[in-house]
ZADO-1210 file (C-alpha; in nm, 4 decimals, padded with zeros to 6 digits):
<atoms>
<atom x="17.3415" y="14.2636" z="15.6887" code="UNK" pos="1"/>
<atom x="17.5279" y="13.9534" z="15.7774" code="UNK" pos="2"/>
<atom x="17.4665" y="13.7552" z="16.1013" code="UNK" pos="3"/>
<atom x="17.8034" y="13.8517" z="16.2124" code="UNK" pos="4"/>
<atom x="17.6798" y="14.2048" z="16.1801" code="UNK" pos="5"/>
<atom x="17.4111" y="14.1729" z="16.3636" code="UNK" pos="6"/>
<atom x="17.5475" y="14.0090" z="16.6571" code="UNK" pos="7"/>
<atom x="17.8230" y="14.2987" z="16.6609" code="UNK" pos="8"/>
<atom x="17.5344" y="14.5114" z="16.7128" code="UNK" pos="9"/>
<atom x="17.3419" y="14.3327" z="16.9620" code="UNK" pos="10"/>
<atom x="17.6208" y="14.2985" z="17.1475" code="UNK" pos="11"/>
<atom x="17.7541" y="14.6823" z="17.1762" code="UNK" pos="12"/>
<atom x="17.3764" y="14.7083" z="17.2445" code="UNK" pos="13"/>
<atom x="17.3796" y="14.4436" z="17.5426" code="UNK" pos="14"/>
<atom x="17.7360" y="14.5672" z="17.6287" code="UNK" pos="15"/>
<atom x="17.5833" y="14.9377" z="17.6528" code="UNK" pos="16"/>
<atom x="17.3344" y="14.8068" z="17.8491" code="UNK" pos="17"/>
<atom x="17.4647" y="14.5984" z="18.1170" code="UNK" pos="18"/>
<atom x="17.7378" y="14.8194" z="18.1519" code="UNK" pos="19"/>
<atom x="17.5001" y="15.1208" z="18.2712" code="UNK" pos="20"/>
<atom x="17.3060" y="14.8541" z="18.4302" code="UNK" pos="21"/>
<atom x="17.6077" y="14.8144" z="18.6587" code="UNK" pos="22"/>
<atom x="17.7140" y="15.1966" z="18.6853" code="UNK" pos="23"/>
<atom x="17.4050" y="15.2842" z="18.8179" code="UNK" pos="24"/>
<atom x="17.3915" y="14.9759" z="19.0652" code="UNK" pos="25"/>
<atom x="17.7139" y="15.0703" z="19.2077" code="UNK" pos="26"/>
<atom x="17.6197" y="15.4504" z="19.2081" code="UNK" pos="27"/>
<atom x="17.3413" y="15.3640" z="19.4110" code="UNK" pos="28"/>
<atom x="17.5334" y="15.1464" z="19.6224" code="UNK" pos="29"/>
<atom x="17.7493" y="15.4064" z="19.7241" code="UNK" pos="30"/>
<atom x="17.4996" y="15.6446" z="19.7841" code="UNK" pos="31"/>
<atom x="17.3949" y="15.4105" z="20.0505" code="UNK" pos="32"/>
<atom x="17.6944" y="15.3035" z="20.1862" code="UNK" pos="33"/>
<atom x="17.8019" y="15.7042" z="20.2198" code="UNK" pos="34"/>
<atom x="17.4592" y="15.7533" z="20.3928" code="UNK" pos="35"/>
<atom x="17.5187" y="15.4670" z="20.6893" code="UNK" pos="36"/>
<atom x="17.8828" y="15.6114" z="20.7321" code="UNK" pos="37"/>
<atom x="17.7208" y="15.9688" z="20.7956" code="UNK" pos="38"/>
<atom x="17.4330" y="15.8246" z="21.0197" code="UNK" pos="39"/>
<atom x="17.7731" y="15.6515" z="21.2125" code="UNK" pos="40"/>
<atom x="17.9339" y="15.9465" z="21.2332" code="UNK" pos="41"/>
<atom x="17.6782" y="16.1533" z="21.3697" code="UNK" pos="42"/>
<atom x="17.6843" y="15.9302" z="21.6551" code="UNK" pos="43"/>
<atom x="18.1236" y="15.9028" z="21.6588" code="UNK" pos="44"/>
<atom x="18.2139" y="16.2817" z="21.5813" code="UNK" pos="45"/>
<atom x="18.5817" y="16.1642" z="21.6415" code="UNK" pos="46"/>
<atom x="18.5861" y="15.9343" z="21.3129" code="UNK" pos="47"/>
<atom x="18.7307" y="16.0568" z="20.9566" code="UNK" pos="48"/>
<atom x="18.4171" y="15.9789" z="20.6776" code="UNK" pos="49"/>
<atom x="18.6440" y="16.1116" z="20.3953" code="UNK" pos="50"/>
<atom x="18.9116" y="15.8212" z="20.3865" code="UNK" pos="51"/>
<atom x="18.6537" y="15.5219" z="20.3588" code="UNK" pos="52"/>
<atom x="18.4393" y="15.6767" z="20.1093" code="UNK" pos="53"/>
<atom x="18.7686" y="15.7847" z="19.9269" code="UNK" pos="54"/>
<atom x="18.8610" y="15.3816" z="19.8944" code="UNK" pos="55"/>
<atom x="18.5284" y="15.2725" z="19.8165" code="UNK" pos="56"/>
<atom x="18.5539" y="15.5274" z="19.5286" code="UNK" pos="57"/>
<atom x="18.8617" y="15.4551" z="19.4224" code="UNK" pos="58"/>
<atom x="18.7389" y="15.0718" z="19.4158" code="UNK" pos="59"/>
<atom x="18.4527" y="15.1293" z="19.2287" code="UNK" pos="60"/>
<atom x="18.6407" y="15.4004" z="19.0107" code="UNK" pos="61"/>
<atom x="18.9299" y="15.1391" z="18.9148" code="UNK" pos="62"/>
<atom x="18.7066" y="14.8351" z="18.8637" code="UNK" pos="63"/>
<atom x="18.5183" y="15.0431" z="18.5492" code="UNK" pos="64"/>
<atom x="18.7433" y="14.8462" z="18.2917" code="UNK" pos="65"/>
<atom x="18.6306" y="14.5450" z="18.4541" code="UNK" pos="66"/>
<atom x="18.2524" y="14.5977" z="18.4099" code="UNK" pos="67"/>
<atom x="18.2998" y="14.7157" z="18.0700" code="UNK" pos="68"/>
<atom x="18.5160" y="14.3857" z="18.0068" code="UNK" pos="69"/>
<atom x="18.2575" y="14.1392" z="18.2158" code="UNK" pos="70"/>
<atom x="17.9256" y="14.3224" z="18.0231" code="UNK" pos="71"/>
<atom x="18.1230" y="14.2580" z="17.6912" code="UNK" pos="72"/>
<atom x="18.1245" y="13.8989" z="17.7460" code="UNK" pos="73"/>
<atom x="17.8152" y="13.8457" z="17.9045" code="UNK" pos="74"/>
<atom x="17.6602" y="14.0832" z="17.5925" code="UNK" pos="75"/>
<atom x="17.8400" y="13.8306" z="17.3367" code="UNK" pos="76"/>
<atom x="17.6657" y="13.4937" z="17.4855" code="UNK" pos="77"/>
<atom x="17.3077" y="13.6733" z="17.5084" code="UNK" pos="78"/>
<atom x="17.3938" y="13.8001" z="17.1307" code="UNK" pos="79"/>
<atom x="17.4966" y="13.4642" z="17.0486" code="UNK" pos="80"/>
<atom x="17.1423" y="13.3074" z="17.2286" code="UNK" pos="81"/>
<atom x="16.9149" y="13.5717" z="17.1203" code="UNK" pos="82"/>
<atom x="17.0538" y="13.5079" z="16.7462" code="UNK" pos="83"/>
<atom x="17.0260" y="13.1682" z="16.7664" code="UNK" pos="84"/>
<atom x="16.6298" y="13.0957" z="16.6705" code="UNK" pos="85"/>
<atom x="16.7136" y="13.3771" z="16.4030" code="UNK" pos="86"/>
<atom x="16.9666" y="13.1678" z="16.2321" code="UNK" pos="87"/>
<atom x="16.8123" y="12.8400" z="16.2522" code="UNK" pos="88"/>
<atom x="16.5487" y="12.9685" z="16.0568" code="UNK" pos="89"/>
<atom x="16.7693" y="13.1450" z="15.8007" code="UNK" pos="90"/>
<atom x="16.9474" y="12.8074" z="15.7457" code="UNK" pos="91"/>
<atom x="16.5868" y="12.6554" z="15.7422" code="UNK" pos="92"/>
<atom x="16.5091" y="12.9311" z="15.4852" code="UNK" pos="93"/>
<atom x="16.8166" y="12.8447" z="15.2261" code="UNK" pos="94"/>
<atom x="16.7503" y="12.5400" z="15.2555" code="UNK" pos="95"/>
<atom x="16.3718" y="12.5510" z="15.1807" code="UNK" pos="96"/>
<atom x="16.4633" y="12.7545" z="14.8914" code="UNK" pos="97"/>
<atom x="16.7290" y="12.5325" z="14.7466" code="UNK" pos="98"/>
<atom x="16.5287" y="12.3087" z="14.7279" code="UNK" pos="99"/>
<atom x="16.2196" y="12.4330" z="14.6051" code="UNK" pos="100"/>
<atom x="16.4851" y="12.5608" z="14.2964" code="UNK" pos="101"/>
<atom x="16.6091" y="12.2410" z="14.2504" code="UNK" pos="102"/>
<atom x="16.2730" y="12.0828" z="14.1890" code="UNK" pos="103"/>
<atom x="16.1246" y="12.3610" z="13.9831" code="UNK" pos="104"/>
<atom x="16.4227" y="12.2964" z="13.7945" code="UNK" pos="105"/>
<atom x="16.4143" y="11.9419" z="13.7284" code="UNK" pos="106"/>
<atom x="16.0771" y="11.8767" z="13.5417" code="UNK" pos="107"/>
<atom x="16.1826" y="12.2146" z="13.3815" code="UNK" pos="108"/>
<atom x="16.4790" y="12.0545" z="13.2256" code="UNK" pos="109"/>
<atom x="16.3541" y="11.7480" z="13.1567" code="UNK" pos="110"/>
<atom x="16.0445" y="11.9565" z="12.9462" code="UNK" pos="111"/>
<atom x="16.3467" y="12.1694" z="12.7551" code="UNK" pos="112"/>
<atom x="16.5374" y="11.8334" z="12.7159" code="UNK" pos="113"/>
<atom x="16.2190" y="11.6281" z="12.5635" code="UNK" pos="114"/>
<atom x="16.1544" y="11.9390" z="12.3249" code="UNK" pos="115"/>
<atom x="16.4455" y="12.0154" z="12.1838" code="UNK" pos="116"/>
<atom x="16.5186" y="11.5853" z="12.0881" code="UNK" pos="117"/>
<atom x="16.2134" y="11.6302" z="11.9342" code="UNK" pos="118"/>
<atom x="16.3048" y="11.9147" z="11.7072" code="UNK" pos="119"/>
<atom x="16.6512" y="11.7427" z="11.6368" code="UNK" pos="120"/>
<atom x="16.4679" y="11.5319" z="11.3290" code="UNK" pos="121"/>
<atom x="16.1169" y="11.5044" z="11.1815" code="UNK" pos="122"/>
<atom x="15.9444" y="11.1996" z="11.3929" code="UNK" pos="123"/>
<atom x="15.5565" y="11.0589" z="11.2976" code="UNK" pos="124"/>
<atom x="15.2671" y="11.1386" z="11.4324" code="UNK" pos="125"/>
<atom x="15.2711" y="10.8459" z="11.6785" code="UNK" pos="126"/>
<atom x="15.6379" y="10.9855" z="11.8360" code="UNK" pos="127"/>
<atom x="15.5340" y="11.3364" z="11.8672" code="UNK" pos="128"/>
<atom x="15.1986" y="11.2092" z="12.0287" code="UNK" pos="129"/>
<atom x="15.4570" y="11.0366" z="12.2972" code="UNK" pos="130"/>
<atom x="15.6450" y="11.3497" z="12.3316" code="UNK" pos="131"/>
<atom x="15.3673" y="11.5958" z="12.4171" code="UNK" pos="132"/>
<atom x="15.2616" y="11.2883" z="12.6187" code="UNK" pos="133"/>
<atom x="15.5889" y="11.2589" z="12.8638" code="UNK" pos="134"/>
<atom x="15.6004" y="11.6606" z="12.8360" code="UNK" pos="135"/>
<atom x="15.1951" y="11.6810" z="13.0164" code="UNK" pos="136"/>
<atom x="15.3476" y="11.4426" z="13.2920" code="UNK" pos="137"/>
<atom x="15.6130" y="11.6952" z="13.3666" code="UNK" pos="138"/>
<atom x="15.3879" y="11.9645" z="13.3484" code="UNK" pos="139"/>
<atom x="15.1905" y="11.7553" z="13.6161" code="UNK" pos="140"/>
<atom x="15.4098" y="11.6630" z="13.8191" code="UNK" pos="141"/>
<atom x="15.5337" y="12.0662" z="13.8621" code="UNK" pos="142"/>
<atom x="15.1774" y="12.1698" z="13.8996" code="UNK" pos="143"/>
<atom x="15.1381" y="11.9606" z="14.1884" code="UNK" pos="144"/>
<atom x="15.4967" y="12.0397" z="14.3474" code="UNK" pos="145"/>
<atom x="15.3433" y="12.4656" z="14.2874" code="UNK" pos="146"/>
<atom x="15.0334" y="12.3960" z="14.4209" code="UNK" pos="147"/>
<atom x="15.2170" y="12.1986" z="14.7370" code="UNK" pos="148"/>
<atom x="15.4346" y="12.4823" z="14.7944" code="UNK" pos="149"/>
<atom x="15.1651" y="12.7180" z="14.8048" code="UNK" pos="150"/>
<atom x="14.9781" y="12.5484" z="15.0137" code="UNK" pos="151"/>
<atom x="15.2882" y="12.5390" z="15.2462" code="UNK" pos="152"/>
<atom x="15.2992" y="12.9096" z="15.2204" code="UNK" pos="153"/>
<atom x="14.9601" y="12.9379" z="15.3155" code="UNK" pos="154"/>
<atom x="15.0110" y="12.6960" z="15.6129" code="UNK" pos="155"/>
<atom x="15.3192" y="12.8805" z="15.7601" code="UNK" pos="156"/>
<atom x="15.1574" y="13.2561" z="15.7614" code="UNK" pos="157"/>
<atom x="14.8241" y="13.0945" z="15.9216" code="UNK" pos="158"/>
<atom x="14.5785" y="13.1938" z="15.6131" code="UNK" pos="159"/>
<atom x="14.4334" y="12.8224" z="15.6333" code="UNK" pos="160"/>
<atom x="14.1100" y="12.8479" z="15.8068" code="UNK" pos="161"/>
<atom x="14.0080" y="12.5707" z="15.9816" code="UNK" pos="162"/>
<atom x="13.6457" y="12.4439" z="16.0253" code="UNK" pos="163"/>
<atom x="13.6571" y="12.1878" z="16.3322" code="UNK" pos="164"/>
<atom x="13.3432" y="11.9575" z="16.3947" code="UNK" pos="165"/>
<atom x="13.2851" y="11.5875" z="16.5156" code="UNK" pos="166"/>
<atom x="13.4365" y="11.3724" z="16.3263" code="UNK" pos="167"/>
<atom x="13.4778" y="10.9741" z="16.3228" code="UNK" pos="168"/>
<atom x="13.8109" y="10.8289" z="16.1955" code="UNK" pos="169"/>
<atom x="13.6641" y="10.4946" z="16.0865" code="UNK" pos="170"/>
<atom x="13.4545" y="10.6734" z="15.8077" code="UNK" pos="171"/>
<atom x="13.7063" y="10.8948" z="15.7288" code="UNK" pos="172"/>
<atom x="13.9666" y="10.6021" z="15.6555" code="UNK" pos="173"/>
<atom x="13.7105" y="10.4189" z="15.5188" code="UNK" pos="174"/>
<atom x="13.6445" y="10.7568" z="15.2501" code="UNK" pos="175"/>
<atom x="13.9870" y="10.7348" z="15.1832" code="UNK" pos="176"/>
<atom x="14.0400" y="10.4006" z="15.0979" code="UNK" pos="177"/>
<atom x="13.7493" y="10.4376" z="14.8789" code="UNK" pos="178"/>
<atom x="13.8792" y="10.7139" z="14.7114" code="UNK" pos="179"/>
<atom x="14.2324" y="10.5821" z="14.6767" code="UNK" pos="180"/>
<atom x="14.1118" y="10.1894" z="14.5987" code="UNK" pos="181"/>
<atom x="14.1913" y="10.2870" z="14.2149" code="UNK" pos="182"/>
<atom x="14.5517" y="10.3527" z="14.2492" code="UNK" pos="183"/>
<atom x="14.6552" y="10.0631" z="14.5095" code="UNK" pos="184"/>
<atom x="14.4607" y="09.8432" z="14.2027" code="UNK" pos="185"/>
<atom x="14.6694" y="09.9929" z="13.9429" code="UNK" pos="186"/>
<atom x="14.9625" y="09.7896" z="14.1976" code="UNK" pos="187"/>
<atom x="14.7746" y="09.5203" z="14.2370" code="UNK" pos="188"/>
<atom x="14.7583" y="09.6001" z="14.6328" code="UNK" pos="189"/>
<atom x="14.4481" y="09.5466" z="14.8556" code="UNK" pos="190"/>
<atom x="14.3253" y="09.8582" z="15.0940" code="UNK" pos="191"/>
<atom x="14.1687" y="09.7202" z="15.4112" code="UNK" pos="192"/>
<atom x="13.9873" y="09.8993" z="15.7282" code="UNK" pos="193"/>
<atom x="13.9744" y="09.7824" z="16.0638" code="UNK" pos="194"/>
<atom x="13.8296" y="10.0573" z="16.2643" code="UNK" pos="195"/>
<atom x="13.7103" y="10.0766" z="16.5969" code="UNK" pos="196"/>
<atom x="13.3505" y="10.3112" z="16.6035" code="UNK" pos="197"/>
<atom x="13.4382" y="10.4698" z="16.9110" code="UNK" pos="198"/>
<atom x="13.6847" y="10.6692" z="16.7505" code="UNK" pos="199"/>
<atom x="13.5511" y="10.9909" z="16.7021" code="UNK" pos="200"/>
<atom x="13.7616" y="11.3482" z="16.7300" code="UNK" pos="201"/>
<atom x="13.7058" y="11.7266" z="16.6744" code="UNK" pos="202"/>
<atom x="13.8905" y="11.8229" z="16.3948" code="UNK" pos="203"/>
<atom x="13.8877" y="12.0301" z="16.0271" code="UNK" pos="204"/>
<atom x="13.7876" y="11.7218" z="15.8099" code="UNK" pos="205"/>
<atom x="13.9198" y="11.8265" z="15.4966" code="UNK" pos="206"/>
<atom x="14.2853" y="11.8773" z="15.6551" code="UNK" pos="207"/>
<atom x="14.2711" y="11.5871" z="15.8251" code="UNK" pos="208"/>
<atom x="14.1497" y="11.3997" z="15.4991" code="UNK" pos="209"/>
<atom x="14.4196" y="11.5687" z="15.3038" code="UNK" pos="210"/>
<atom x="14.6629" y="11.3961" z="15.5782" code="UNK" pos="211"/>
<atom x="14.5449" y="11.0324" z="15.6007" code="UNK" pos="212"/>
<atom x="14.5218" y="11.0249" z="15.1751" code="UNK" pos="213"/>
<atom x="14.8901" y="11.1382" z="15.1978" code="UNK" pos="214"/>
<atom x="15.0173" y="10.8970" z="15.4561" code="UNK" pos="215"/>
<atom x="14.8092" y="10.6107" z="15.2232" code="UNK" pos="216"/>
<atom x="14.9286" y="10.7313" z="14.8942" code="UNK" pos="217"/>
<atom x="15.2667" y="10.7052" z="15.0252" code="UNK" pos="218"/>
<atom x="15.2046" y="10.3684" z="15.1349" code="UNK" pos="219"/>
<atom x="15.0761" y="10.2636" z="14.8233" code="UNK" pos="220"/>
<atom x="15.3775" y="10.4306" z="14.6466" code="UNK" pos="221"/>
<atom x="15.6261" y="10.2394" z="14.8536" code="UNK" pos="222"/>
<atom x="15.4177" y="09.8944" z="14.8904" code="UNK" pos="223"/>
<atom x="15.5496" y="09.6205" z="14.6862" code="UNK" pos="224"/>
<atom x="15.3018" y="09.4867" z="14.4168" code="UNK" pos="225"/>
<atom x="15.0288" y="09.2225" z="14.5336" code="UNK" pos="226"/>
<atom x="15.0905" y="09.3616" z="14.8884" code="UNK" pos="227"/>
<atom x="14.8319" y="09.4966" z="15.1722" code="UNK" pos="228"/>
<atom x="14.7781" y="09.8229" z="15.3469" code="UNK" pos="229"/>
<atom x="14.6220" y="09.8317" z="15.6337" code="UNK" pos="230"/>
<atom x="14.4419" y="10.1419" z="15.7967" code="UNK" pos="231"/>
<atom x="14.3694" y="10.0515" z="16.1471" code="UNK" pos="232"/>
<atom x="14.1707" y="10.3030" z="16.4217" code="UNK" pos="233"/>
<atom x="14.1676" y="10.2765" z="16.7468" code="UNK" pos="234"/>
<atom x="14.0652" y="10.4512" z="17.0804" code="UNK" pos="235"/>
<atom x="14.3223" y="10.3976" z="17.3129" code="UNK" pos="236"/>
<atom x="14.2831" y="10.5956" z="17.6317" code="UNK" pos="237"/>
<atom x="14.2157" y="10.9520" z="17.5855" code="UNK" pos="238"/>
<atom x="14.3539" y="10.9504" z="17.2215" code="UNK" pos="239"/>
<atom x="14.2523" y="10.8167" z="16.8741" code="UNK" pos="240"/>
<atom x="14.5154" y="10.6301" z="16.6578" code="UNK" pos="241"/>
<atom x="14.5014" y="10.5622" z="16.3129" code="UNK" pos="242"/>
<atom x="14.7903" y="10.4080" z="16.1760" code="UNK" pos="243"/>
<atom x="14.8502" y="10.3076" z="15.7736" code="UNK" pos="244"/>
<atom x="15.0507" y="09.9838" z="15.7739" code="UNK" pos="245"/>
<atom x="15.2446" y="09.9340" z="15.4649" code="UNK" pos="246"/>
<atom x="15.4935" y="09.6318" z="15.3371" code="UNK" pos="247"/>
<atom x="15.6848" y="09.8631" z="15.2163" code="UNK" pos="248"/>
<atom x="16.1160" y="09.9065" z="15.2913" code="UNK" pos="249"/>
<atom x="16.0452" y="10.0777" z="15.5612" code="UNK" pos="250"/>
<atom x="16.1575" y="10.4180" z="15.7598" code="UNK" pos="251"/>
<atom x="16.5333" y="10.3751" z="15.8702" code="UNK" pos="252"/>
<atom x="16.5638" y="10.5016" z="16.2494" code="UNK" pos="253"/>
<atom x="16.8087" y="10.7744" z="16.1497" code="UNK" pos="254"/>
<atom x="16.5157" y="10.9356" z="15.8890" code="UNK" pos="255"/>
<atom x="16.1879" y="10.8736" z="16.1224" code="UNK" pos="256"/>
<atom x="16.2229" y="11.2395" z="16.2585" code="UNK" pos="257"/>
<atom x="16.3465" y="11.4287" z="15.8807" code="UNK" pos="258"/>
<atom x="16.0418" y="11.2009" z="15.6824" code="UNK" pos="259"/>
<atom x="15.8685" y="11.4552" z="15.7385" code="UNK" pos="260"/>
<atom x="16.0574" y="11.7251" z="15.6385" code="UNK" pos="261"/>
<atom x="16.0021" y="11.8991" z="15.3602" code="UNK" pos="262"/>
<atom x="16.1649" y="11.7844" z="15.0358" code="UNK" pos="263"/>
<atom x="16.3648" y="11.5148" z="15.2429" code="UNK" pos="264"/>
<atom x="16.3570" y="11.1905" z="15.0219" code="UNK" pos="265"/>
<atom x="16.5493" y="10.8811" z="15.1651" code="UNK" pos="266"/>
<atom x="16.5790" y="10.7907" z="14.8415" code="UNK" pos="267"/>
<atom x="16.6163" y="11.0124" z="14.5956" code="UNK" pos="268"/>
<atom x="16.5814" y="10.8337" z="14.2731" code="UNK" pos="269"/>
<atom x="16.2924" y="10.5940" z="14.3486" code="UNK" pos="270"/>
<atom x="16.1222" y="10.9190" z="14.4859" code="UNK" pos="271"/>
<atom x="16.1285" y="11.0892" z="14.1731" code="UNK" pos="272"/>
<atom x="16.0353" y="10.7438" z="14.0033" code="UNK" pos="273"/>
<atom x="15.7011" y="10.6986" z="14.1397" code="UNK" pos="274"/>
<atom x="15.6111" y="11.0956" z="14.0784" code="UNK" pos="275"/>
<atom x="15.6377" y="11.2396" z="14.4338" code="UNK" pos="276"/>
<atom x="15.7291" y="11.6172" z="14.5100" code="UNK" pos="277"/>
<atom x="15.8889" y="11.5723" z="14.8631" code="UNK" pos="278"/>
<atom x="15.6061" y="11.7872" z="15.0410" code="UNK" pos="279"/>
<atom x="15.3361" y="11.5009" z="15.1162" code="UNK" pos="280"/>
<atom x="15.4244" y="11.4197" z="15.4213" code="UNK" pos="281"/>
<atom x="15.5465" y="11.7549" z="15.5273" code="UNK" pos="282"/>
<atom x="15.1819" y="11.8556" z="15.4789" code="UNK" pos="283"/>
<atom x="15.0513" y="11.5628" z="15.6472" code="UNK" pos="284"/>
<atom x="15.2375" y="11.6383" z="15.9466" code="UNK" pos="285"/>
<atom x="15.1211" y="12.0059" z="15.9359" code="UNK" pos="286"/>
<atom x="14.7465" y="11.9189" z="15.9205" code="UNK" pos="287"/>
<atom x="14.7521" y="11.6844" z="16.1565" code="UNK" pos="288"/>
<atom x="14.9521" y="11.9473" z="16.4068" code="UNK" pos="289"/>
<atom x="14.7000" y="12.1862" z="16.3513" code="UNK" pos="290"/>
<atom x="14.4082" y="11.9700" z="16.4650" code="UNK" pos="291"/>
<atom x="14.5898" y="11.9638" z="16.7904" code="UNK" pos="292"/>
<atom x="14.7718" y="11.6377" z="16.7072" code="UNK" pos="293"/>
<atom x="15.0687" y="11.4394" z="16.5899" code="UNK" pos="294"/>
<atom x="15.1874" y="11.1969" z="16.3650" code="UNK" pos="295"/>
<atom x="15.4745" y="10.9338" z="16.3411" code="UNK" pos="296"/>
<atom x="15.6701" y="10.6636" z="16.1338" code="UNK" pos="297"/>
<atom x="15.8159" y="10.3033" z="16.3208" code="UNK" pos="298"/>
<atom x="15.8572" y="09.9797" z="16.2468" code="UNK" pos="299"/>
<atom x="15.5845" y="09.7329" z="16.1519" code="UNK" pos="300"/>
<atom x="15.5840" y="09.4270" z="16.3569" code="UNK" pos="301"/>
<atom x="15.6277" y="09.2445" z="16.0051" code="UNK" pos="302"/>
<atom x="15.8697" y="09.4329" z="15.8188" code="UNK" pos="303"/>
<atom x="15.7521" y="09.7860" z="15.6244" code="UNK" pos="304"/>
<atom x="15.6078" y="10.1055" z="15.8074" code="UNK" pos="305"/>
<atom x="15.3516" y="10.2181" z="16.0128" code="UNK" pos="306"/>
<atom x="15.2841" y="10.5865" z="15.9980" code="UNK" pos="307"/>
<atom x="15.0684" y="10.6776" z="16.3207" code="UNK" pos="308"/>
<atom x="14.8353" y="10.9617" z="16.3305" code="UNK" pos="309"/>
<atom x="14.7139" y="11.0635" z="16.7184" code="UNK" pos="310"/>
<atom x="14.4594" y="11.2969" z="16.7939" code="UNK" pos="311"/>
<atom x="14.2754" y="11.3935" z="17.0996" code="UNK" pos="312"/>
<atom x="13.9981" y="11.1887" z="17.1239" code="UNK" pos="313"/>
<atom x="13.5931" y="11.3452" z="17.1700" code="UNK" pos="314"/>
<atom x="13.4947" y="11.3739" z="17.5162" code="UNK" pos="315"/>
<atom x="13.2532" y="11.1530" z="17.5618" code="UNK" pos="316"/>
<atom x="13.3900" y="10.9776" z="17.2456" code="UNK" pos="317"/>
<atom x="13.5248" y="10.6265" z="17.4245" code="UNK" pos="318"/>
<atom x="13.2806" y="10.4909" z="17.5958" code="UNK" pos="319"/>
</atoms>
């Protein structure tokens, strides 16, 4: 059924509604009125109780259309607002799934496209060797966009079970700048820690890993060569910061909010070019959520990006 359909039915329903709603408001209303007009005439025998009530029936009687017209329109606007949540996730829904086909598609093609130059003309060992070679990377790179969505899936029906504990953010950026050291070196980019030892949280550490090695790979993706990232915690307050600094281009103002949508690329083609699927940060943003926290992207005070993660610190955790 079409949206349109559905708010035609909500809104006979509503209209049905309000429009008894009313009937039985002003039946009831009369009923009382016609009861203090007896009580008044038990105590005035001389005055007529037929010609009032007779008006106020007529009244009621003749403004019918009205209520019928006034619960129509009032039934269309709470149609209108109850659809409203309904279609903003049906647009989200196309979307999401326009997307995810375009993807799929894309290593797809480029797979069909590298196989069938291949069979144009007999090539040497050495060329087919490159050809299987640039196929696997495809093959790669769609395995990891699969395994992202379904771990998207998993995330939005709540099947993720989380396993919260004490955790300290300066050895968990410190893990993941250990783990990640080998691909900022493939740039020729440093990793470096500064973290305050105060900042501890309760939180699922894997997630929350899974996160931070997004938000750095990302950096590291969209570094220059021969530049830093920094990973910086703090406790500030009642919260726990850790923010990835990058040298990066940067998060235009207009994209800070949509970076972390899913699929959203600010641009495209260098996106695609250094072997990303869209969904990192979308999944950072969703683990750090579900640890009770939030995440952001601003300005560095040098140029580039910081991306901000904020959780509620430990009680007793900032001393």
């Amino acid at each position: 059924m079409t949206p349109m359909g559905v708010r035609g039915r909500l809104t006979a329903f509503y209209t049905a509604v309000l429009t008894l709603v009313l009937i039985v408001y002003a039946a009831v209303t009369y009923v009382a009125v016609r009861r203090e007009f007896q009580e008044q005439f038990e105590h005035h025998p001389g005055d007529r109780l037929d010609e009032p009530l007779e008006e106020i029936g007529t009244v009621l009687i003749g403004g019918l259309p009205f209520v019928v017209v006034l619960s129509a329109i009032g039934a269309y606007v709470l149609a209108g607002r109850a659809l409203k949540p309904v279609e903003a996730s049906m647009e989200k829904l196309r979307r999401f799934t326009a997307d995810a086909s375009h993807e799929l598609r894309t290593p797809l093609s480029v797979v069909r496209g590298i196989g069938e130059i291949s069979l144009d003309a007999t090539r040497t060992v050495p060329e087919y060797k490159e050809t299987i070679g640039s196929m696997l990377e495809e093959v790669d790179r769609l395995t990891r966009l699969v395994d992202a969505l379904l771990r998207l899936s998993h995330a939005d029906a709540g099947a993720v079970p989380l396993a919260r504990d004490s955790l300290n953010l300066g050895d968990l950026a410190h893990d993941v700048a250990s783990s990640l050291m080998v691909l900022a070196e493939e740039r020729n980019q440093r990793l470096t820690v500064d973290a305050d030892p105060r900042a501890t949280v309760v939180a699922d550490r894997m997630l929350l890993r899974e996160a931070v090695v997004n938000v750095v790979d990302n950096a590291i993706k969209y570094g220059p060569p021969g530049s830093t990232i920094d990973l910086r915690v703090r406790a500030r307050g009642n919260e726990a910061v850790l923010a990835v600094a990058d040298a990066g281009p940067g998060v235009a103002r207009e994209h800070r909010e949509r970076i972390f949508d899913r699929f959203f690329r600010a641009d495209e083609g260098r996106s695609r070019d250094n072997g990303g699927t869209g969904l990192g940060l979308a999944i950072a943003r969703w683990a750090v959520e579900v640890n009770g926290g939030r995440i952001s992207a601003d300005d560095g005070p040098h140029g580039g990006a910081v991306f901000s993660i904020v959780l509620p610190l430990k009680a007793g955790g900032h001393s």
